[in-house]
VMD Tcl script that draws the C-alpha trace (Angstrom):
set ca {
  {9.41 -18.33 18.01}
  {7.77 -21.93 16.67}
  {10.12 -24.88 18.03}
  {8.50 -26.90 14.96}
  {11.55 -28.43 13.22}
  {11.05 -29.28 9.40}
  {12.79 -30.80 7.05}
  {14.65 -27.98 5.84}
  {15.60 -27.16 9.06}
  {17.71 -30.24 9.42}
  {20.10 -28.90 6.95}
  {19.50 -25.45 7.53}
  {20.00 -22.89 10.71}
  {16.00 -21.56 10.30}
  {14.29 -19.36 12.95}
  {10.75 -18.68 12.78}
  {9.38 -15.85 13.96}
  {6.08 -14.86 14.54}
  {6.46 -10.99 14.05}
  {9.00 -8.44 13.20}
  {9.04 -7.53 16.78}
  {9.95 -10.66 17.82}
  {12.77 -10.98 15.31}
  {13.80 -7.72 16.63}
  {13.96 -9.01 20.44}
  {15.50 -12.56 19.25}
  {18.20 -9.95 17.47}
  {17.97 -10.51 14.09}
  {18.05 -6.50 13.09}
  {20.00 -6.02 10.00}
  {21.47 -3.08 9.66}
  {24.94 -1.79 8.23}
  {27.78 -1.81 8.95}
  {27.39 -5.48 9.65}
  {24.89 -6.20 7.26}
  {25.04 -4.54 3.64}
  {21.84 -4.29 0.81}
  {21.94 -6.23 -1.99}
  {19.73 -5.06 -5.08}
  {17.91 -7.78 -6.68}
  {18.37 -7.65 -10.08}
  {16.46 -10.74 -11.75}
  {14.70 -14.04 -10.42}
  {15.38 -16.98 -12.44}
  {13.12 -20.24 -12.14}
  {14.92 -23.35 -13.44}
  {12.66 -26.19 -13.43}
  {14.71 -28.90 -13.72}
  {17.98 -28.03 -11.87}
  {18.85 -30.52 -9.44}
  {20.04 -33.94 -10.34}
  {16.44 -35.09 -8.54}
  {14.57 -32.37 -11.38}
  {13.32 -30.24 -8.96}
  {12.86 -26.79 -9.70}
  {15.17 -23.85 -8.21}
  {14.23 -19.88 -7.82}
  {17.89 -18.45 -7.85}
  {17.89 -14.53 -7.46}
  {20.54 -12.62 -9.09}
  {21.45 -10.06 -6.68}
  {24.36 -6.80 -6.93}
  {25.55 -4.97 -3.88}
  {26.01 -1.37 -3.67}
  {29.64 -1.49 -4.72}
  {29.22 -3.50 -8.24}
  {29.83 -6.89 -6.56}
  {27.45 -10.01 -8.37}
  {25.79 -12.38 -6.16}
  {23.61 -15.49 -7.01}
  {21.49 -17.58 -4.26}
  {18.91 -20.09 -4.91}
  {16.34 -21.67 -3.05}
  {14.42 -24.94 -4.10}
  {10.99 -26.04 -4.50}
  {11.23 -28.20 -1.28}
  {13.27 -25.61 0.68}
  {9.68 -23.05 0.15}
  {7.17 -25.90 -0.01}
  {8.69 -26.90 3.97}
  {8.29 -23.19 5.55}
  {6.04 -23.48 7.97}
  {2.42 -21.80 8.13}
}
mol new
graphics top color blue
foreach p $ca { graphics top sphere $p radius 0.5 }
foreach p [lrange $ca 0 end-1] q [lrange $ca 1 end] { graphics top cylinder $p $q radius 0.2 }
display resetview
């Protein structure tokens, strides 16, 4: 895992990982029951959302059972991951 700390990560609790096996050992394995799928259903790029006008990708996302879910990520947030 990269000890690099961005910007993001300031605000954020971000892990980087350098493969899925190393997520694996780390333990981040999602699986049910713990975790459930969510379908995406549409991706939505507003380019002016936040008060600064930066732009936002917000996903619109439906679980299994009906239930509607929204979660965005900004500009900034995808410009900081690191390479």
């Amino acid at each position: 895992m990269s000890d690099k700390i961005t910007g993001v990560q300031q605000y954020l609790d971000i892990k980087v990982c350098e493969s899925p096996s190393e997520a694996t050992q780390a333990g981040y394995f999602y699986r049910p029951p713990i975790y459930l799928p969510l379908r995406v259903n549409q991706v939505v790029v507003v380019q002016q959302a936040t008060m600064e006008g930066n732009s936002t990708v917000d996903f619109i996302c439906e679980s299994e059972s009906g239930q509607k879910f929204v979660f965005m990520v900004t500009r900034a947030m995808l410009e900081m991951i690191p390479k």
